[in-house]
Structure formats: structure tokens, C-alpha cells
N, C-alpha and C positions, 0 to 999 in steps of 0.2 A: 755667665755666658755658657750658651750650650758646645759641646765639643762636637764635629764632625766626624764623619768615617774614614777613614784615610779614602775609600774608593768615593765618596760622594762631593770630595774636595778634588778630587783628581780628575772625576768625570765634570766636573763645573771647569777646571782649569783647561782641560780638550775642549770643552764645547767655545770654552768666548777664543784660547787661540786658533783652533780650525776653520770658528766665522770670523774671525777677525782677520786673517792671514792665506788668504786665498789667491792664489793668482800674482806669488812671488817671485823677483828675477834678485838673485845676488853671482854677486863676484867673488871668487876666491880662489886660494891655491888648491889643489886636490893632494891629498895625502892618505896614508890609510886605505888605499882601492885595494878591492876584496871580491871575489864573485862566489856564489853558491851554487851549487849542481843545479840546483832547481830554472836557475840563471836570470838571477840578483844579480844587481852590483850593490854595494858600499861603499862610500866613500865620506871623507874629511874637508872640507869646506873652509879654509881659516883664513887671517888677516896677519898682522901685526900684533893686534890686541887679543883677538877672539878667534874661536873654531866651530863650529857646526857640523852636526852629523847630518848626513842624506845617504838617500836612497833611492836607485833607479830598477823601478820591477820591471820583469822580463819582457811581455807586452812593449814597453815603453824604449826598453833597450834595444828592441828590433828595430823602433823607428829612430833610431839616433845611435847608427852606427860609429859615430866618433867614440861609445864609452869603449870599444876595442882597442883603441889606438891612444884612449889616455896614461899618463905613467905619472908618478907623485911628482908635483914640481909643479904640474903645468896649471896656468890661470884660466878658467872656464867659467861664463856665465849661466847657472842652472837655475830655468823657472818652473817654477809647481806651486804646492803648497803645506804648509805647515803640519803635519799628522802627529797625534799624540801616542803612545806604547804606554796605554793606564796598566800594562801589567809592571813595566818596573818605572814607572812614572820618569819616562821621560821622553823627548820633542826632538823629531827629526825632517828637516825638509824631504816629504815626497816629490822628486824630481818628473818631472814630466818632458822635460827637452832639454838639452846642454849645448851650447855653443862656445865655440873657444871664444876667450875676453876679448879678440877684435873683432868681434861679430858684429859687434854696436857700432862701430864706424861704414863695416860691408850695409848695413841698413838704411842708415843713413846717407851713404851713398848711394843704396838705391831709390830712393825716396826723392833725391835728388836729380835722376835718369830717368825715373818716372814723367816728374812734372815737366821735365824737359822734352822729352818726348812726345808728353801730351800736346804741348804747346804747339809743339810741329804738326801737329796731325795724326800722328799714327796710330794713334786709340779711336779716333775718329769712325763713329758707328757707321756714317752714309757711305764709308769708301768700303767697305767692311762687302765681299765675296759673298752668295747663297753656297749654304755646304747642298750638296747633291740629296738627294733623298734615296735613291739607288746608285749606286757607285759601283760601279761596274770594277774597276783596277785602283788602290790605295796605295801609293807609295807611303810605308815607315820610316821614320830615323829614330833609331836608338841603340841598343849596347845589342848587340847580335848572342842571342841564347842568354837574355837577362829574364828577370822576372815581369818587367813588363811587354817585353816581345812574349812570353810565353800565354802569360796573360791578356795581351791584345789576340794573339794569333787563336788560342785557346776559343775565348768566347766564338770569333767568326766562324772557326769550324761547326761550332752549336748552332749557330741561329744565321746565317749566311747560308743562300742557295746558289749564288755564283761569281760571288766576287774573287779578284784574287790580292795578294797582299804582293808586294816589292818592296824588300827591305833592303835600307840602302844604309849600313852598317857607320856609326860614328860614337869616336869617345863623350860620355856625356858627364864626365865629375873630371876636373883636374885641370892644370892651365893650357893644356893644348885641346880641353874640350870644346872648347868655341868653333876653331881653326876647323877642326873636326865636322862637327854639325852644320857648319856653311858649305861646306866642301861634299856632305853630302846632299844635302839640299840645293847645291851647284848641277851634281848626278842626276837627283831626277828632273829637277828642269830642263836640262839635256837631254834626258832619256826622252821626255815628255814631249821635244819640239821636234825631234828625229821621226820619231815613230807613225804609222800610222793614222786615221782617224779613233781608228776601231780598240788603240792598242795605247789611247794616250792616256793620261791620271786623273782621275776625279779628282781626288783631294789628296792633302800630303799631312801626316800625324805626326806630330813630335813626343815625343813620348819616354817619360824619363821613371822608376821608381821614386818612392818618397826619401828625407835626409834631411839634416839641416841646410840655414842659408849658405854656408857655404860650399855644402854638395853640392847644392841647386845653382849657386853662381852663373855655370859658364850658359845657363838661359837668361841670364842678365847682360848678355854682352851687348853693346849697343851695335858692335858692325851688324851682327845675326839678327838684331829687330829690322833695320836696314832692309836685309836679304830679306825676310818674312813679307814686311811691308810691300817690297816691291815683287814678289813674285807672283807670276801669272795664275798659280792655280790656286785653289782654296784651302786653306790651313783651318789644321786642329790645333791644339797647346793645352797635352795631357800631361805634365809634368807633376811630379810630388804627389799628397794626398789631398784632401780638401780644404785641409786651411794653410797650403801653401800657396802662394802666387809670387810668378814672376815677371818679368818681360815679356817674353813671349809670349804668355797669356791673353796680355793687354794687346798686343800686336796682330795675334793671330783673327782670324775671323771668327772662332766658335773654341771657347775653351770649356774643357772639360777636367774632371774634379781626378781623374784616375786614369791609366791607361783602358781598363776597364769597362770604364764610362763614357768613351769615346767611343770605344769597339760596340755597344750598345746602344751609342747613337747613329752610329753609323748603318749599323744592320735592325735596326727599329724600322724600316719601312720595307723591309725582305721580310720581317716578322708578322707584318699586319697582313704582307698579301699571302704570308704560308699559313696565317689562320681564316683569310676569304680565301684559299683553295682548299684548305681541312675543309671547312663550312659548307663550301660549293661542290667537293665533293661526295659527304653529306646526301647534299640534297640532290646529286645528280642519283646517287647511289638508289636514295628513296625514291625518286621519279623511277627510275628504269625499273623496279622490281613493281609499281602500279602499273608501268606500263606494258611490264612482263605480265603480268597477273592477268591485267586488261584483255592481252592478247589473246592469251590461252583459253581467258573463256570464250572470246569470239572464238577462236578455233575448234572450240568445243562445240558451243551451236552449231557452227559448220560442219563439222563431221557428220560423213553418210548415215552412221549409227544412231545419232542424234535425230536426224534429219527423217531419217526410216521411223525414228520412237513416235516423232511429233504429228506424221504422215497416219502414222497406227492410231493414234490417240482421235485425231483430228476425224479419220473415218469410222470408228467406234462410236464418235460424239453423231456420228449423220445418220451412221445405223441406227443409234436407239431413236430420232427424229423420226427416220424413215416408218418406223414401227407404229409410233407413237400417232404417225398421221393414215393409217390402214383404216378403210369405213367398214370393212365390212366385220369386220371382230369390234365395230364400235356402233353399230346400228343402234342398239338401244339408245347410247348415249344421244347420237346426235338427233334421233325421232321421238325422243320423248315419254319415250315407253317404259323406260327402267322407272323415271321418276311418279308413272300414272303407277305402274306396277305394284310401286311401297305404299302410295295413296290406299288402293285397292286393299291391300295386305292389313294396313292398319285401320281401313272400318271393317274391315272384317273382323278384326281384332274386340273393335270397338262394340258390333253388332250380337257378337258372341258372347261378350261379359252384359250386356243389355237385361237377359231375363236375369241375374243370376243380382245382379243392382236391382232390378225391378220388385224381385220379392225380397228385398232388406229394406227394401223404403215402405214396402207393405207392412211388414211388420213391425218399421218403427214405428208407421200410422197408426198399429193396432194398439200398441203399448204406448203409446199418444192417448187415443181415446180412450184406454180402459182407466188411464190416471185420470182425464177427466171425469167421466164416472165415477169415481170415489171420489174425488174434490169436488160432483153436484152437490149442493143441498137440498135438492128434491128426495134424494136418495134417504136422507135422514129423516124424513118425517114417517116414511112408513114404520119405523121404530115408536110410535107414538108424537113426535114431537108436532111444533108448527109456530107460524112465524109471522109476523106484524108487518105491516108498512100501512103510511098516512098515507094522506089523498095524494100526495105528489110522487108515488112509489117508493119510500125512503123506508128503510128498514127501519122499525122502532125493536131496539135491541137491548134499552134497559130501563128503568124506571125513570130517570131523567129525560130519554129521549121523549118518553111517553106523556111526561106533565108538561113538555114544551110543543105538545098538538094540542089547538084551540079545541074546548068545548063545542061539541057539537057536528063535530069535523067522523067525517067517516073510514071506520078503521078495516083494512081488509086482512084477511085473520086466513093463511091458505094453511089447508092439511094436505095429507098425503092425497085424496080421495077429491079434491076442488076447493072452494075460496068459500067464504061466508063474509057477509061487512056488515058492520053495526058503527052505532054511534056513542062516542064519548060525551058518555052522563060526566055532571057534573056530582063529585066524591062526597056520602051526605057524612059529614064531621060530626054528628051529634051524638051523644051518650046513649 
């Protein structure tokens, strides 16, 4: 059997608990809590029989502000999952949310207020308010100079061109938070029915940081679904972070994942018309500089000096017409005379190189005829020669031509001096 590595036994032993063990809730006592500068906590996890170490990272400990208020002793439910430490081989639950051990009955009871609720109607979509799309005045309820008042108020200063906010201040963690959150939401429905037209509330936001379920509670209360349901103006329900929900939620007519997220919903339709007046002013901007442009040049044509240039040009163009149409510096042209004139000019031209061609064609005559004179053959006979031809004028010019003229045929024989003719004897062959 082959041996293992200590690290390749240890990384096979994290991988099958980490997929195997994901998305764990246990119960225990806490003991051993510990935090580190970096801000970790640690803690001990135990039973009767067994202990477990865990560990809640910083991130994680911001949203589950109860690991502040834990102390060794107390029983808390912490789910996350399984993580291994291959450095000294060994497995601790990474914590991801803690709740104290009755948190599973507060769940349970609301699961229970839930369905009951439903039953009544109050999640019921058709009865369900249109949130505003411009909202002019927003009444808030939440913890006055919290992190989500500053964070709702925050975004609408950014992206908001006229709205205003009304904060109607209420406890929102703890047993008089309920009490609290009706009593304001009591406020601005009052405020709301007093006031003018011009001065009354779009919509009313609730709005609470994230926590566990039993931060979030006193949004579970059933008198305050009650208030919600039956209030005349239109509700937000931005409580916790995105995978919390409560009551209110389901109650409200439009919920939203964040305080954040609401303030973004809300001012999302200030945003599209401040990017068509970015855009449209844009284009009013490029219009007006074509149309400045436009202007100036008309103005430019219009100007006297322009006007004077074109005036200048225009009578310069009539002058040279002017000119152009004078007879009397065009007589030749238009009587015909310039054109007889060059006629004239060039036979004259013509008539003057006349004798000067006339004796080169003479003397190419003459060297013409002297070549035929030597290419006669008349010329050759007075050297002694002389020349044959039969009866049909055909030159006899060798001995051959000479045996094919019939016997008796007459032959004319010219010298230099006249002709003589005789006749061909027949040739006597004999010895």
C-alpha cells in the first residue's frame, strides 16, 4: 500500500468536508470568545458530549451585531459552513450569522403571522398602492442619524432635483420598537391630512439597517402590518439587507432590498429626466452655435462691405462684357476680313515656295530619266552587242528559247544602227 503525503490526505480530507458541509445551523453553548485587532471573533461551540471551534470574520461580524453582546454561557444558533486550517490540520465552523438559541421559535412564529396575514389579505397584490414616480415630499421612519437615514438621505442629495425628505424619528430594535414605528407613521398620516395640497406625502419609507431576526422583530409586529395596510399613502419596506424579510415587507406596497435601494428607487425617475435635460441640453447647446454660426454668415452677406465687394465684382464682370461687345476695334472680326486676310497670307506663302518645288520635281525628272537611260538596252548595242526576238516580239535570249521557234519562223536580229530578219534553217547534224 502506497503511503500519502501528510498534505495530500489533508487537502482530500477539506475538500469532501467543505462540499459536504455547507450551509450548517448548530446549537451550542459559546465559550472561549476571543477577538483579534484585525476584528475576528472566536469562539467555542459545545454540548454536553462535544465542543466545536468557530469563527466569525470581520465582514460577517458587522452584520450580526449580537457577537458584541455575547459572553461565555450563552446558547446561540450559528449557521455557515465547515472550513478546514490544512496548516495544522484542523476544522472549524466558519460562522456566517448567529442567533441566540430562541430564534427558531421567533421564526417559526413568524411563518406562522405570515400565513395568517396572508389569509386576510394583506399581501394581496390588487390592493397594493402605485409608488409615485416623482415624489415630490417623502416622509422617513427610522432611527434619526443612523446609518440608514444617512444612507437614504445621502443617495437623494446625489441624484434628487427637488424632493424633500420628512423624518419622523422612531425606535426601530427592541420591545418598545413597535409602539415606536406606529406612532410615527400615526405623525405623518397627520401631518399628511392637515397640510396643504401642494405640501402633502408621496410616499412614506420604513427603513431600518441590517441585524439578525430578532433586531428585525419589532417589523414583525402584527398591530404595525395593520397601520401599514390601512394607510392612505403609499409605502416602502427597506428594512435589513437583501436576504432579509419581514412583515412589513409583505405588507408594504413596494419593498426594497436596502435603505439604499429604495432611495434609488425613488429618485430613478429625477435621474432619467436629469439625463434628457443633460442630452437636451446637449443639443439645444449645438443647435444655438449653428444657428449662431447661421446668423453671422447671413450677417456677413449683409454687411455694406460685402455688399460694396459684390457690387464691385458684379460691375467689373459688365465692364469686361461692355468691351468685349465694341465693333469698332472688332471690324475685322465681324466683316470677315481678318479670316480672307490669313487665306491671302497663306497662298501667298504657297505661291512663293511654288518655283522653288517646281525645280526639285524638275530635277527629280531629270535623274528619273538619266536612270532610264542607262537601264535602256538600245544603249548597249552600240558597244557592239545585239538582240533576237521571234515573230511574236519575244526576246530569244538563250539557246533554249532559240530551239523552241519553229523552223522557218523569222527571226529579227536589231543592232545598234537597225533590224535585219532572217530565217531559221533547219541545223545540218551531219559529219
Amino acid at each position: 500500500m502506497e503511503a500519502s503525503s501528510v498534505t495530500t490526505l489533508v487537502n482530500e480530507i477539506k475538500k469532501d468536508l467543505e462540499n459536504q458541509f455547507r450551509g450548517v445551523s448548530v446549537v451550542g453553548e459559546v465559550s472561549n470568545l476571543s477577538s483579534s485587532g484585525a476584528g475576528h471573533f472566536y469562539f467555542t461551540l459545545s454540548d454536553s458530549q462535544s465542543s466545536l471551534s468557530a469563527c466569525l470574520f470581520k465582514m460577517d461580524a458587522m452584520r450580526n451585531p449580537l457577537i458584541r453582546e455575547l459572553k461565555d454561557g450563552d446558547k446561540i444558533i450559528a449557521s455557515g459552513s465547515i472550513g478546514v486550517y490544512a496548516r495544522r490540520g484542523t476544522f472549524q465552523l466558519v460562522a456566517k450569522r448567529i442567533v441566540p438559541a430562541g430564534a427558531g421559535n421567533l421564526k417559526q412564529e413568524l411563518e406562522r403571522l405570515k400565513k395568517r396575514l396572508a389569509s386576510e389579505g394583506l399581501f394581496d397584490l390588487d390592493v397594493k398602492k402605485a409608488i409615485p414616480r416623482f415624489p415630490k415630499r417623502i416622509g422617513l421612519i427610522t432611527a434619526y442619524d443612523s446609518a440608514a437615514y444617512h444612507d437614504f438621505v445621502n443617495v437623494f442629495k446625489r441624484r434628487s432635483l427637488w424632493t424633500d425628505i420628512l423624518v419622523s424619528p422612531a425606535l426601530v430594535q427592541g420591545k418598545n420598537a413597535p409602539q415606536s414605528i406606529k406612532k410615527a407613521l400615526y405623525n405623518l398620516i397627520a401631518y399628511h391630512q392637515k397640510v396643504p395640497e401642494d405640501k402633502k406625502l408621496d410616499v412614506i419609507v420604513l427603513s431600518r439597517g441590517g441585524g439578525s431576526l430578532e433586531d428585525l422583530w419589532s417589523f414583525n409586529d402584527e398591530a404595525l402590518a395593520w397601520e401599514i395596510y390601512n394607510c392612505p399613502i403609499p409605502t416602502i419596506s427597506a428594512v435589513g439587507h437583501e436576504v432579509d424579510y419581514s412583515i412589513s415587507d409583505f405588507v408594504a406596497d413596494k419593498r426594497c432590498e436596502t435603505p439604499t435601494a429604495a432611495a434609488e428607487v425613488l429618485s430613478a425617475g429625477q435621474m432619467e429626466l436629469k439625463k434628457q435635460f443633460t442630452h437636451t441640453r446637449k443639443m439645444l447647446k449645438s443647435f444655438g452655435s449653428q444657428m449662431t454660426h447661421r446668423e453671422r454668415r447671413k450677417l456677413e452677406r449683409l454687411s455694406p462691405i460685402q455688399n460694396l465687394r459684390k457690387i464691385e465684382t458684379r460691375l467689373y464682370h459688365y465692364q469686361t462684357r461692355l468691351e468685349r461687345c465694341k465693333i469698332n476695334k472688332r471690324l475685322p472680326e465681324f466683316t470677315g476680313l481678318h479670316d480672307k486676310t490669313l487665306r491671302l497670307e497663306e497662298c501667298w506663302r504657297v505661291l512663293k515656295d511654288f518655283p522653288r518645288g517646281l525645280n526639285e520635281l524638275n530635277k527629280k525628272v531629270e535623274n528619273q530619266y538619266g536612270l532610264l537611260r542607262l537601264l535602256n538596252p538600245d544603249n548597249i548595242l552600240g558597244r557592239g552587242y545585239a538582240y533576237v526576238k521571234d515573230p511574236n516580239g519575244k526576246l530569244v535570249g538563250t539557246t533554249e528559247k532559240f530551239d523552241e521557234v519553229p523552223e522557218g519562223s523569222e527571226l529579227n536580229i536589231h543592232f545598234s544602227d537597225g533590224m535585219r530578219s532572217t530565217l531559221k534553217k533547219k541545223e545540218d547534224k551531219s559529219p
